[in-house]
BADRENSE-455241 format. One line per 4 residues: number of its first residue (from 1); their letters; for each residue x, z, y of N, C-alpha, C. Coordinates in steps of 0.1 Angstrom, whole numbers, plus 5000, padded with zeros to 4 digits. Layout:
BEGIN
NUM) a) X,Z,Y,X,Z,Y,X,Z,Y ~ ...;
REM end
This chain:
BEGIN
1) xxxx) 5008,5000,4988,5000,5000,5000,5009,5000,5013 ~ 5003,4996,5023,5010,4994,5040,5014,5009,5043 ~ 5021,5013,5048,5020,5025,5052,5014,5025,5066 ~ 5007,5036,5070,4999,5043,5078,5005,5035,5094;
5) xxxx) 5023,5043,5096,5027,5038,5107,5032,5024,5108 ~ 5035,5019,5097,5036,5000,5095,5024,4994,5103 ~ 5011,5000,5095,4998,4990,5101,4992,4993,5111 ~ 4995,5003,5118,4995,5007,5130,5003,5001,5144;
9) xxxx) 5016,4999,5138,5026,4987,5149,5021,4977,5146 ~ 5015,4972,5130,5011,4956,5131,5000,4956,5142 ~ 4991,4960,5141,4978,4959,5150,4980,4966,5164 ~ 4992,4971,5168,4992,4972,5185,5001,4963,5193;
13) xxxx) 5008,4952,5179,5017,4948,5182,5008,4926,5176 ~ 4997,4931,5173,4992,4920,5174,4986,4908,5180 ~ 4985,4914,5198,4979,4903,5207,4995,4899,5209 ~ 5007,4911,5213,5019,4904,5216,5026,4885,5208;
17) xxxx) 5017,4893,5198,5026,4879,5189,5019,4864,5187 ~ 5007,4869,5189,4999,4854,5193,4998,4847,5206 ~ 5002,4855,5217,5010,4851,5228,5024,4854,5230 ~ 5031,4850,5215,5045,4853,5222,5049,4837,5222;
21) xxxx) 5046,4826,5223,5050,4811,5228,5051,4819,5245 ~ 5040,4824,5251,5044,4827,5266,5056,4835,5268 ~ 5061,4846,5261,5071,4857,5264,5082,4845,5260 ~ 5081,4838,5251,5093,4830,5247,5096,4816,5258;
25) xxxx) 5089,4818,5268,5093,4810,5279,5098,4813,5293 ~ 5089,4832,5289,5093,4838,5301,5108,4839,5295 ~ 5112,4845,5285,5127,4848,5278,5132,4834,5289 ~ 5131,4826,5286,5140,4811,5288,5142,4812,5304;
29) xxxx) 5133,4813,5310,5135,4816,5324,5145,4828,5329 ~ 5144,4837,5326,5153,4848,5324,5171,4841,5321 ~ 5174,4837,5311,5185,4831,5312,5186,4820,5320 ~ 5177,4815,5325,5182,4802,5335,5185,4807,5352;
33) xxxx) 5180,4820,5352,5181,4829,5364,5193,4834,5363 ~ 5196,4837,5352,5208,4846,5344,5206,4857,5351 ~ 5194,4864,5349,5191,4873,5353,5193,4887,5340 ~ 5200,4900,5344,5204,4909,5335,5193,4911,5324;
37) xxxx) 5192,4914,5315,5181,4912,5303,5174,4927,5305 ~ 5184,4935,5305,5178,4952,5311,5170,4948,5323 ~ 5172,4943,5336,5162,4938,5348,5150,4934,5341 ~ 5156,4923,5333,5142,4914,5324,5130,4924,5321;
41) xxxx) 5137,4929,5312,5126,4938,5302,5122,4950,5309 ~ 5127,4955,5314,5121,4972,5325,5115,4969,5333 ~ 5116,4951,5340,5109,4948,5351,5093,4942,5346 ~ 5091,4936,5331,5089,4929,5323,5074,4940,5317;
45) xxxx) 5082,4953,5313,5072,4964,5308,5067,4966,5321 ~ 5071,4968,5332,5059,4973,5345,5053,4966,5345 ~ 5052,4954,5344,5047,4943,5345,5033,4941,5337 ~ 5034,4950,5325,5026,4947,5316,5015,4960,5317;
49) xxxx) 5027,4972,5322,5018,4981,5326,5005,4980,5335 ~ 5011,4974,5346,4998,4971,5359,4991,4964,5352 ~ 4990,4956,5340,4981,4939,5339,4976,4950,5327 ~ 4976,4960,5322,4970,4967,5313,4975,4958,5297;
53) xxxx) 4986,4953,5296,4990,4945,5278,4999,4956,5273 ~ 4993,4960,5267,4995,4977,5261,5008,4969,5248 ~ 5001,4958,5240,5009,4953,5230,5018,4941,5238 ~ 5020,4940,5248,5033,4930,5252,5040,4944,5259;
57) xxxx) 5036,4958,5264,5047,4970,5270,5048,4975,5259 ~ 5040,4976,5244,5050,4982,5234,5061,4973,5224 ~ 5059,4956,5226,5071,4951,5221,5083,4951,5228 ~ 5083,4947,5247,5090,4946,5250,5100,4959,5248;
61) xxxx) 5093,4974,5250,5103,4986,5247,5113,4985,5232 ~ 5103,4980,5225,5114,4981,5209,5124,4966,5214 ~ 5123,4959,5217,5134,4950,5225,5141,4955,5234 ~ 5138,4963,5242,5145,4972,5248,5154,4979,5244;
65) xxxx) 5152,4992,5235,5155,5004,5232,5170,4993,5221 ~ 5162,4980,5213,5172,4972,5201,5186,4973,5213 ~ 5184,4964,5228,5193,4959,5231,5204,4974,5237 ~ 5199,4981,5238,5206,4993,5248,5217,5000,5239;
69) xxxx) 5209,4996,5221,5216,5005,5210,5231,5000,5207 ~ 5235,4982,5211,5242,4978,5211,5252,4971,5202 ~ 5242,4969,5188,5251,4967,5181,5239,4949,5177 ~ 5247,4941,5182,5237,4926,5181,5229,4926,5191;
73) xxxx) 5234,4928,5208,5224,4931,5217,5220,4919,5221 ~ 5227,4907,5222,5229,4897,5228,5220,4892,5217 ~ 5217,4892,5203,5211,4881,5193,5200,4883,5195 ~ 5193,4868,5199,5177,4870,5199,5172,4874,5187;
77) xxxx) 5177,4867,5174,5169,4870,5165,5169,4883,5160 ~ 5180,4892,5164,5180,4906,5162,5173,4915,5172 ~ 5171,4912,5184,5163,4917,5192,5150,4918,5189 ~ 5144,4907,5185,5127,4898,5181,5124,4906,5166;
81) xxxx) 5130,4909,5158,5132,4912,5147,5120,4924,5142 ~ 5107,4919,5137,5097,4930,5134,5090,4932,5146 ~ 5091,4923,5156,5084,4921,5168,5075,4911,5171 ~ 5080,4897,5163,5075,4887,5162,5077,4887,5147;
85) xxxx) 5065,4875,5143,5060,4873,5124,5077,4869,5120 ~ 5077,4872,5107,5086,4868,5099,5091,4856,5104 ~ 5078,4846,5100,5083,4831,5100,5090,4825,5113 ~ 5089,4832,5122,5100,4827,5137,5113,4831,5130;
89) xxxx) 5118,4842,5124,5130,4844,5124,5139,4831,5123 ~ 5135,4823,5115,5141,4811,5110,5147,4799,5125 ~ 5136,4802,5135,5136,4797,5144,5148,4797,5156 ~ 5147,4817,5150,5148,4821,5168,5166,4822,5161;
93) xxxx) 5169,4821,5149,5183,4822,5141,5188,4807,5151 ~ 5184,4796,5151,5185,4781,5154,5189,4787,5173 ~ 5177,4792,5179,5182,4801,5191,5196,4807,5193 ~ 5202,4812,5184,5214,4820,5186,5222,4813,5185;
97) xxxx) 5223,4799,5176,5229,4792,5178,5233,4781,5188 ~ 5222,4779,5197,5221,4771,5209,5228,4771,5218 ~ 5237,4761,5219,5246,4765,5235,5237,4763,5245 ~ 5226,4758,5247,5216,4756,5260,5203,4769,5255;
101) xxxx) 5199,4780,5254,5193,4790,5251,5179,4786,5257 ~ 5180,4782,5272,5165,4781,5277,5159,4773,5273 ~ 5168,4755,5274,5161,4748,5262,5156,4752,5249 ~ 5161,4761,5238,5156,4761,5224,5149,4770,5229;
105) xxxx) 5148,4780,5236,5135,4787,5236,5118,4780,5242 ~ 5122,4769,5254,5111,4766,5253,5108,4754,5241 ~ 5118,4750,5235,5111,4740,5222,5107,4753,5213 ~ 5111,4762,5208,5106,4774,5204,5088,4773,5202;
109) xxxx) 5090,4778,5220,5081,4783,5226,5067,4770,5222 ~ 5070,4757,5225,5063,4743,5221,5062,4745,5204 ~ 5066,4746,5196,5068,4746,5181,5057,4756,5180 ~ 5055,4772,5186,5048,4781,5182,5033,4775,5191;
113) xxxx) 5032,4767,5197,5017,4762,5203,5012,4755,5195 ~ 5017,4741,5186,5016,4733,5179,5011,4737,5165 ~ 5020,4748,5164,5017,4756,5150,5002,4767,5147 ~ 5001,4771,5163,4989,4782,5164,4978,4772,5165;
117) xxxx) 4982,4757,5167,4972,4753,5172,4962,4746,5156 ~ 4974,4739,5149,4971,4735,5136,4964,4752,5128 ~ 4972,4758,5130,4962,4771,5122,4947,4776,5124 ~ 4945,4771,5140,4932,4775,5144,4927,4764,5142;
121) xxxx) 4928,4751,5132,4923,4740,5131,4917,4746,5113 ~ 4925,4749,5105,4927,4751,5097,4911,4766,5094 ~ 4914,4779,5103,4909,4785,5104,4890,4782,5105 ~ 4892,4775,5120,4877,4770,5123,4874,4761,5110;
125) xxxx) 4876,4756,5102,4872,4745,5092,4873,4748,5080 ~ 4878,4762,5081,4879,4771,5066,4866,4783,5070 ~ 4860,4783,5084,4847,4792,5086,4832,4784,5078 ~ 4835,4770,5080,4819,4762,5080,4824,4767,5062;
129) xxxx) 4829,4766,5051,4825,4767,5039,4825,4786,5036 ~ 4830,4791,5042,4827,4803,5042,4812,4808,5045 ~ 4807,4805,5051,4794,4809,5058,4781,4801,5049 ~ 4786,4788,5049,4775,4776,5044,4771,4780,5025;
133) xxxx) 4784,4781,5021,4783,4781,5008,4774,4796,5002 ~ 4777,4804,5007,4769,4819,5004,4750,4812,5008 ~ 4751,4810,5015,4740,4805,5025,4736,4796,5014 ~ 4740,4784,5008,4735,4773,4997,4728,4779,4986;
137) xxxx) 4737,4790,4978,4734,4799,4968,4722,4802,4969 ~ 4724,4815,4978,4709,4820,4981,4699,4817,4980 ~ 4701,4797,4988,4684,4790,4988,4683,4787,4976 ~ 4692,4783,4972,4694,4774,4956,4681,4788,4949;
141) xxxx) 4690,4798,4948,4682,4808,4939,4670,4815,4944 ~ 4664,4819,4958,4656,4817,4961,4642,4804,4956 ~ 4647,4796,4964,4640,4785,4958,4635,4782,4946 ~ 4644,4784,4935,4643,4783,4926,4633,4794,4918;
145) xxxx) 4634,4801,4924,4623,4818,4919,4611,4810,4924 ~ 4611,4807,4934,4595,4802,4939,4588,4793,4925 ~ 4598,4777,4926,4595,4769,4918,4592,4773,4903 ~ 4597,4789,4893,4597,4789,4886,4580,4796,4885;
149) xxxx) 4578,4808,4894,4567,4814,4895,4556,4802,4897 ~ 4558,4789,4905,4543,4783,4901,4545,4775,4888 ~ 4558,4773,4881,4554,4772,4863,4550,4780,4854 ~ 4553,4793,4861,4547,4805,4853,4531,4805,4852;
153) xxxx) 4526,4800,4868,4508,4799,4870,4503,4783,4867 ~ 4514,4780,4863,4504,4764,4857,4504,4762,4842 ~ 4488,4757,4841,4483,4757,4827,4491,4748,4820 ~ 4492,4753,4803,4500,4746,4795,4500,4730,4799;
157) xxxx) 4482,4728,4802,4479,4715,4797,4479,4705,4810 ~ 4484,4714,4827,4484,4708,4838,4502,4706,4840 ~ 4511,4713,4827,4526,4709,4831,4533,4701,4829 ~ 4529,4693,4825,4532,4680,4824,4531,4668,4832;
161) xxxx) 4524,4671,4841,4519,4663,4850,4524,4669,4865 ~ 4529,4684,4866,4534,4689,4873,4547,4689,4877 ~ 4555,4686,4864,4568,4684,4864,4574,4670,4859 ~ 4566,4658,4868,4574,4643,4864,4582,4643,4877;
165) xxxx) 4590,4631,4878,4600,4626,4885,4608,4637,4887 ~ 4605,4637,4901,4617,4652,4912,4616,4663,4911 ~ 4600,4664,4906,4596,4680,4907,4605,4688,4891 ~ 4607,4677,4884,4611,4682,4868,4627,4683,4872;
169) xxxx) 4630,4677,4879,4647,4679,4882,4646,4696,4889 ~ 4640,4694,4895,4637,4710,4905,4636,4717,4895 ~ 4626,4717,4884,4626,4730,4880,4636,4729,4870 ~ 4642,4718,4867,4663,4723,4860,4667,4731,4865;
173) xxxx) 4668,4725,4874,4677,4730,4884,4677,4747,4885 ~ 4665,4750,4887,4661,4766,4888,4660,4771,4876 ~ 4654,4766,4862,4663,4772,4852,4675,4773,4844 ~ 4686,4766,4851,4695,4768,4849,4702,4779,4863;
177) xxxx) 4695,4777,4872,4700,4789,4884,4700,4802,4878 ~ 4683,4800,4869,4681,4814,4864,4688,4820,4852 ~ 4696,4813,4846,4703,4813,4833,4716,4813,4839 ~ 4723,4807,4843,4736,4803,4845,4739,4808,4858;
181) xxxx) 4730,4810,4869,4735,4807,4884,4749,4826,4887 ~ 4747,4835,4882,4758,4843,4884,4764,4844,4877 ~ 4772,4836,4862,4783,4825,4858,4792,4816,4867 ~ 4781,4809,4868,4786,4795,4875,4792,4804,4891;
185) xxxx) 4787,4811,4901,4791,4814,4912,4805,4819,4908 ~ 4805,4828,4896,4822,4838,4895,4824,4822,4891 ~ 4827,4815,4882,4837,4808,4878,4841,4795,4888 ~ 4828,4793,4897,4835,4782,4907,4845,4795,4920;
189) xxxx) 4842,4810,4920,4852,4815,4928,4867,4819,4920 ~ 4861,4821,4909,4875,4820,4901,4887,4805,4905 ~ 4876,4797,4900,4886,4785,4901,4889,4780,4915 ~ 4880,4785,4929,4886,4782,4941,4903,4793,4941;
193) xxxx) 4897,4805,4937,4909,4819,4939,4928,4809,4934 ~ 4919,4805,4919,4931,4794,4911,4934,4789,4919 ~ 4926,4778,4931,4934,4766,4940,4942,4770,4949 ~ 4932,4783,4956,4946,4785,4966,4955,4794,4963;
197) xxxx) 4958,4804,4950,4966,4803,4948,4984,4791,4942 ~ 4975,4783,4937,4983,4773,4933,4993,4768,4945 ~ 4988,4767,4959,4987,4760,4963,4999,4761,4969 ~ 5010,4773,4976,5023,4772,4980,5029,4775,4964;
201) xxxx) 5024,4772,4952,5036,4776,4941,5034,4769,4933 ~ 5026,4759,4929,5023,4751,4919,5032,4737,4922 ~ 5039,4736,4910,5050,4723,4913,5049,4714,4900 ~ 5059,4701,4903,5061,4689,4891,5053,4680,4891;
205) xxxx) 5050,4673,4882,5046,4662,4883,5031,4662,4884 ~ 5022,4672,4878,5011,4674,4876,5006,4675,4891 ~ 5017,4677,4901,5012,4687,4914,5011,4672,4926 ~ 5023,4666,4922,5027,4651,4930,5009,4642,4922;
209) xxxx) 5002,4640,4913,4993,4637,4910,4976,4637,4918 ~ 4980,4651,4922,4967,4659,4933,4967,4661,4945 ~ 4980,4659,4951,4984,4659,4961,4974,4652,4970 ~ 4964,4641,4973,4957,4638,4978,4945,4639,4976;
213) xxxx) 4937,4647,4967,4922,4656,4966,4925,4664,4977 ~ 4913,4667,4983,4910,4675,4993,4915,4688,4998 ~ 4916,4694,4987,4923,4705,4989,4937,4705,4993 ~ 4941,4703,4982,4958,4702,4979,4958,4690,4996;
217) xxxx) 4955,4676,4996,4959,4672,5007,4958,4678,5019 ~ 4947,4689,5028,4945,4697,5037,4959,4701,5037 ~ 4961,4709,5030,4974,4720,5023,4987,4710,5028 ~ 4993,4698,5024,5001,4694,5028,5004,4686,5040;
221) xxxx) 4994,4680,5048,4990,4678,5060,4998,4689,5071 ~ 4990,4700,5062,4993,4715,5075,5005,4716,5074 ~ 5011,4717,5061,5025,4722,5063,5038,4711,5066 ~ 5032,4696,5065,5038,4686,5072,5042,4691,5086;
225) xxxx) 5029,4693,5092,5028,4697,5106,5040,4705,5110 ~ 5037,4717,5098,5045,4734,5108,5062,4728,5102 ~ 5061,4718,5094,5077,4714,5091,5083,4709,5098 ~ 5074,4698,5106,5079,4688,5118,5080,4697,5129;
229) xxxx) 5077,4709,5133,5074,4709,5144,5084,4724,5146 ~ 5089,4727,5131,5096,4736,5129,5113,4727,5130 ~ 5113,4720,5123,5126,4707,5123,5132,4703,5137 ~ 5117,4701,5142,5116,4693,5154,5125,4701,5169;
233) xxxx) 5124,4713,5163,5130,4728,5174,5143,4730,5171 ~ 5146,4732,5157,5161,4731,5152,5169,4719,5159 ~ 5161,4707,5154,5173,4697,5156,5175,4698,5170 ~ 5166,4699,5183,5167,4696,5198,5174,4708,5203;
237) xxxx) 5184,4719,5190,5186,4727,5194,5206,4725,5190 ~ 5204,4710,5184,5221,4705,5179,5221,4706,5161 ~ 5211,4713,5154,5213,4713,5143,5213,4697,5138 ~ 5218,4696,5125,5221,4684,5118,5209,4685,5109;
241) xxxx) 5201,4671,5105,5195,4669,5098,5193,4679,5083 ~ 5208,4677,5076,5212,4685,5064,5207,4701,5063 ~ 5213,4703,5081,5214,4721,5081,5201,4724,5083 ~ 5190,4716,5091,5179,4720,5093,5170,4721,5076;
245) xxxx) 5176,4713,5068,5163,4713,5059,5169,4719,5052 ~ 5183,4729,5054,5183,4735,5042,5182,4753,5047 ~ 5184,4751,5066,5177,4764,5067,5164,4765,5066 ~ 5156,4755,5067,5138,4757,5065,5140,4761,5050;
249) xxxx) 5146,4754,5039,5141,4758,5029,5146,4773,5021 ~ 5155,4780,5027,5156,4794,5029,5145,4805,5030 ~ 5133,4799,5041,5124,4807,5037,5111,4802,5035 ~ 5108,4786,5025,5100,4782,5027,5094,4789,5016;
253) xxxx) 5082,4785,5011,5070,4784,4999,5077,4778,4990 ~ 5075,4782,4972,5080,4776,4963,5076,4760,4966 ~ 5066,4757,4972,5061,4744,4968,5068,4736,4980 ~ 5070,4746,4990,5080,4737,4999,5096,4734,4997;
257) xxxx) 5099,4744,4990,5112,4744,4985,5113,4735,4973 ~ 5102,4733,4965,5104,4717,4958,5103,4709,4961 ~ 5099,4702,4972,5097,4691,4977,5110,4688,4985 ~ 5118,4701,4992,5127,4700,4998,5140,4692,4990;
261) xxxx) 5139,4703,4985,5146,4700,4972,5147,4683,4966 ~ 5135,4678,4965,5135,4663,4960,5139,4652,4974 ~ 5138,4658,4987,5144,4652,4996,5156,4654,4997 ~ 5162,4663,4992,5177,4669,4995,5185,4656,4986;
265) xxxx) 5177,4660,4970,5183,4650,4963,5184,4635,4963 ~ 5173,4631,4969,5171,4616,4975,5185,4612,4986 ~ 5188,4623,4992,5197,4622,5004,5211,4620,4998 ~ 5210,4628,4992,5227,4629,4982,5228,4612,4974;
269) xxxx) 5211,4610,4969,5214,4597,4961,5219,4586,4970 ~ 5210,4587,4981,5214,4571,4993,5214,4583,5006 ~ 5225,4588,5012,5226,4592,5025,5217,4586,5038 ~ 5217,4570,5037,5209,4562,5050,5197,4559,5040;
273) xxxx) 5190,4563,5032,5178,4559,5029,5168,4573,5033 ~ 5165,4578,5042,5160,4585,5049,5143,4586,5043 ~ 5137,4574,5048,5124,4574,5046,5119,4575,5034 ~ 5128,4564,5025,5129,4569,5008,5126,4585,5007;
277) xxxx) 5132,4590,5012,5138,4606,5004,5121,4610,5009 ~ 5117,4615,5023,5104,4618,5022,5092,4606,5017 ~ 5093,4599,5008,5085,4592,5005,5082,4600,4992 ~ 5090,4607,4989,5088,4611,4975,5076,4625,4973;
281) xxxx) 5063,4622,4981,5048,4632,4980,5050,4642,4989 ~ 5060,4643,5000,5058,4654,5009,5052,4652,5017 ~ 5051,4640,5022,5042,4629,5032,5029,4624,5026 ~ 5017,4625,5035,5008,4616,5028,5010,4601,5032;
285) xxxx) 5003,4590,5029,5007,4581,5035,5008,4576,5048 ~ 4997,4581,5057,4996,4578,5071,5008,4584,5075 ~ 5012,4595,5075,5025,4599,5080,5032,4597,5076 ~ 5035,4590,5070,5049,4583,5062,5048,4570,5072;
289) xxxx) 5037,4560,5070,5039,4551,5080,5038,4552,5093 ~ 5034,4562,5100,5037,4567,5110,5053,4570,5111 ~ 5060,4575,5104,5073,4580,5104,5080,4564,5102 ~ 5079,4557,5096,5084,4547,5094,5084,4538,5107;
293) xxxx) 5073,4535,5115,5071,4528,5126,5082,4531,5135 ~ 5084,4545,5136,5090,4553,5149,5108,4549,5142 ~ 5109,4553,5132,5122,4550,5130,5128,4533,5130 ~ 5118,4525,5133,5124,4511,5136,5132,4512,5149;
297) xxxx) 5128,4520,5159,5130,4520,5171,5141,4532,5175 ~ 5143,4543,5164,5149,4555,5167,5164,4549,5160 ~ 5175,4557,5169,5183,4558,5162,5193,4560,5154 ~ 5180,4571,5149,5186,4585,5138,5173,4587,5134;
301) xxxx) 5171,4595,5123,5158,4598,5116,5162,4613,5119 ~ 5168,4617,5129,5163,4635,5131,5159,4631,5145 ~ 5158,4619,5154,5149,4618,5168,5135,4612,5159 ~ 5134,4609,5146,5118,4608,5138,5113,4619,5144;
305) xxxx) 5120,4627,5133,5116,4642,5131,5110,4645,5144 ~ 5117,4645,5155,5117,4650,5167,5104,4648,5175 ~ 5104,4637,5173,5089,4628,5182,5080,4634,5170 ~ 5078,4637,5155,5067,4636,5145,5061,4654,5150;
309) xxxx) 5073,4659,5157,5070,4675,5159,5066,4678,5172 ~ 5071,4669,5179,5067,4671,5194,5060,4660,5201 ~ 5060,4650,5202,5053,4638,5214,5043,4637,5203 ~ 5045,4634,5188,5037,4632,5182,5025,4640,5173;
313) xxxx) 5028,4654,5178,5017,4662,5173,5000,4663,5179 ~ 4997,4654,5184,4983,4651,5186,4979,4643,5173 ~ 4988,4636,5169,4985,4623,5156,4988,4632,5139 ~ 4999,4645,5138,4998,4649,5131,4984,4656,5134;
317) xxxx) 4981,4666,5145,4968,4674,5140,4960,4665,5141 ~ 4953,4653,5143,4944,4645,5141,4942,4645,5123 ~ 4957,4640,5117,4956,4645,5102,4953,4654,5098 ~ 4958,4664,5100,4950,4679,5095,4935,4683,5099;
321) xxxx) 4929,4679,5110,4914,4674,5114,4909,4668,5104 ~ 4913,4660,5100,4908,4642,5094,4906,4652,5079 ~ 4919,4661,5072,4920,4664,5060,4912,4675,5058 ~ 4912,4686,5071,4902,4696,5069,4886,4690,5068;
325) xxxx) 4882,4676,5076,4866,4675,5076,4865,4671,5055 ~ 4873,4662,5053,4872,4656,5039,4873,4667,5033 ~ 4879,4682,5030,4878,4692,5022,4867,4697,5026 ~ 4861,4699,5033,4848,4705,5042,4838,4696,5032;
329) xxxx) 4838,4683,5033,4827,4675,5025,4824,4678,5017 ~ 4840,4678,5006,4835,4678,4991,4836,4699,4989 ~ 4834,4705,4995,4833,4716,4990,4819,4722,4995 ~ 4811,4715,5007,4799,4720,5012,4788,4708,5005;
333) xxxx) 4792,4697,5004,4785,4686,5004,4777,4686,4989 ~ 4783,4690,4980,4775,4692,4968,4763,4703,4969 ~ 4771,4713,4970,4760,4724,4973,4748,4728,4984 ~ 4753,4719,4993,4743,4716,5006,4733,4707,5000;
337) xxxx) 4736,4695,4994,4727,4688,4987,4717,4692,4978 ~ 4723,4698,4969,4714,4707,4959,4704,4720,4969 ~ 4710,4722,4979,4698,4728,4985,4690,4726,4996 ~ 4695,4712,4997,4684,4704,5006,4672,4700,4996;
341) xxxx) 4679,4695,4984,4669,4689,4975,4660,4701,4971 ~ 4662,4713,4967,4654,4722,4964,4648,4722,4974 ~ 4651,4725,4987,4639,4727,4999,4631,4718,5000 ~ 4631,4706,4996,4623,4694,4999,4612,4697,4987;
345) xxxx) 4619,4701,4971,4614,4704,4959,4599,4715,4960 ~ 4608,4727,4973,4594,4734,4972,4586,4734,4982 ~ 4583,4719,4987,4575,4719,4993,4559,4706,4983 ~ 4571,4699,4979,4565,4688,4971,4556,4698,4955;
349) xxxx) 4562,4706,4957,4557,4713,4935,4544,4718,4941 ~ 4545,4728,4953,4534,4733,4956,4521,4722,4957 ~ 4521,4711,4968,4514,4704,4968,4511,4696,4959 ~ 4521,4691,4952,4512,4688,4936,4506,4698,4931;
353) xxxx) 4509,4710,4928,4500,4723,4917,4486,4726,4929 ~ 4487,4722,4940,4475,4725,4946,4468,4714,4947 ~ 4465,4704,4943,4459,4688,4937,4457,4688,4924 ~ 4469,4698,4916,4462,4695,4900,4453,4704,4896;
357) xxxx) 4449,4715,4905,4441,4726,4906,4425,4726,4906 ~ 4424,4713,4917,4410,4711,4917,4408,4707,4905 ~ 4393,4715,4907,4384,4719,4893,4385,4704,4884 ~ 4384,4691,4892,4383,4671,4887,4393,4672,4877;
361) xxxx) 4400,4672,4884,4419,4674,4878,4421,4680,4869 ~ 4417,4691,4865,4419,4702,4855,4416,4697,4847 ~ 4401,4691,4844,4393,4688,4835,4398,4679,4827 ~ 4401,4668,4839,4406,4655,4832,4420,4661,4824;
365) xxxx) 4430,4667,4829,4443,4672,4823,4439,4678,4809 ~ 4429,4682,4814,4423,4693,4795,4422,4682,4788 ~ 4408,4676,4789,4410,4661,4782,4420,4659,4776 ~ 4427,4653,4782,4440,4647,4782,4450,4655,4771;
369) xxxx) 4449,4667,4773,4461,4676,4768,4450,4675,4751 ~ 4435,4683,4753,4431,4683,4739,4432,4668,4731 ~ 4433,4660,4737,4425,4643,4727,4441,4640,4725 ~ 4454,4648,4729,4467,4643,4725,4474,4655,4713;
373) xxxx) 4469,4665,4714,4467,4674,4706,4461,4681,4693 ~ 4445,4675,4697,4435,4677,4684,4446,4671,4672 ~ 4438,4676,4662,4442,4671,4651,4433,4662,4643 ~ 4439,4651,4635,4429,4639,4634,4418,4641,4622;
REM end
């Protein structure tokens, strides 16, 4: 379990880090003033005091209190350290190495907008099946209780006539809700729980196969994004093509770390076959040909990289848009259906069973049921 005082700095220390792209620019300004970092930050906390940001005057202090202690005062990434998420470390390491500091902090600073921004894409578009699908269920089995209770009140000899075409799919449908429907709910959440777990660890060839179903492609769209845009900050910071993809893959995801991996190896096979190496399923295809257009003109494939993270991240999140509506389809679109069709179902059953009711109807149905039934 979190300890008590751990999840207590996470959550006072939680608006600071979703607005720390801003503090990572004010930082940048600060060195371009080359203004003393103690001025910075003492001047920095009053600052936060008057505006009432309770969680940007309790990070800047532990940045404070890091630099005064002396030992790595100067290292951003040792200053930032448990202040900002894990995953900047990687970033703000590329920072320390910068001979131009205010530059990599605002590419930094750009890389964490891009990335917040793709996540809140991600987020908003992971709420519509959240909400919708509980919502499906319910009508599904509602509805279906209705539909079953007027088979329960219709005469042996009027059910047959009650349940042709649509109305007899309806009432499947609701006895298998009523048989099956708290089965089927655990094992379609089981097997969602399976996908996203799979989804940063599941590797080989089985995985390069699925890579374009809805899910799995969402999933590599996004982390295309936070790679270009993560690459994209390294390189404009002097890193080399090599060094950047082998510090990303330091702390990536198993599943980014094999992909990396099969680019690494591609690189080692043909050095200038660049596009080759990410051709091999880390890219979907639009961003591969996208990547490919720009490098006719570039004259290095780490100014690709550069434009695919920065100029060109309107067209990457357009993809992750594009990938999130098509997982959205196939995961609401079945079950939406099925409970549109039941709603339509119990409007249509009733009005048939209240037509086959009149006393005319009945009679003829008896007919009908005894002269197919008698015995000869």
């Amino acid at each position: 379990m979190i300890p008590a005082r751990a999840l207590a700095s996470w959550v006072v220390l939680a608006d600071f880090r979703l607005a720390r792209a801003e503090f990572y620019r004010d930082f940048a300004e600060m060195y371009q003033r080359n203004e003393a970092m103690v001025s910075f930050l003492e001047g920095e906390i009053a600052n936060a005091g008057l505006t009432r940001q309770r969680s940007r005057a309790r990070a800047l202090r532990i940045v404070l209190n890091r630099h005064q202690g002396g030992d790595h005062a100067s290292r951003v990434s040792h200053l930032l350290e448990g202040v900002v998420p894990r995953s900047d470390g990687l970033l703000l390491a590329a920072v320390d190495r910068a001979v131009d500091k205010p530059q990599a902090l605002r590419a930094l600073a750009d890389a964490i907008d891009k990335q917040q921004r793709m996540l809140r894409v991600m987020v908003t578009y992971a709420a519509l099946p959240a909400v919708t699908l509980p919502i499906c269920f319910a009508l599904i089995a509602l509805l279906g209780r209705v539909i079953l209770v007027i088979d329960d009140a219709t005469p042996v000899y009027a059910q047959e006539a009650l349940w042709e075409g649509m109305n007899g799919w309806a009432r499947a449908i609701a006895l298998f809700a009523q048989a099956w429907g708290a089965q089927m709910v655990l094992a379609l959440a089981f097997a969602l729980g399976a996908v996203l777990w799979s989804l940063p660890r599941w590797r080989g060839a089985a995985r390069l196969r699925v890579e374009g179903w809805p899910i799995y492609g969402l999933y590599r769209d996004f982390q295309a994004g936070l790679l270009f845009s993560s690459m994209a900050m390294m390189l404009k910071t002097g890193e080399t093509l090599q060094g950047s993809i082998d510090d990303v893959t330091q702390r990536a995801s198993p599943w980014m770390r094999w992909h990396l991996g099969r680019v690494v190896d591609a690189l080692e096979e043909n050095p200038t076959g660049t596009i080759d190496a990410f051709r091999r399923g880390l890219l979907s295809a639009h961003l591969l040909s996208r990547a490919a257009t720009l490098n006719r003109s570039s004259t290095s494939f780490s100014d690709v990289l550069i434009q695919l993270g920065t100029t060109e991240g309107e067209r990457v999140l357009a993809r992750v848009k594009r990938a999130a509506v098509i997982a959205n389809f196939a995961l609401v679109g079945l079950f939406g259906s099925v409970a549109t069709f039941m709603g339509i179902a119990s409007m249509t059953v009733p009005g048939t069973f209240a037509s086959l009711m009149e006393p005319s109807n009945l009679m003829t149905l008896r007919a009908m049921y005894d002269a197919r039934h008698s015995t000869p």
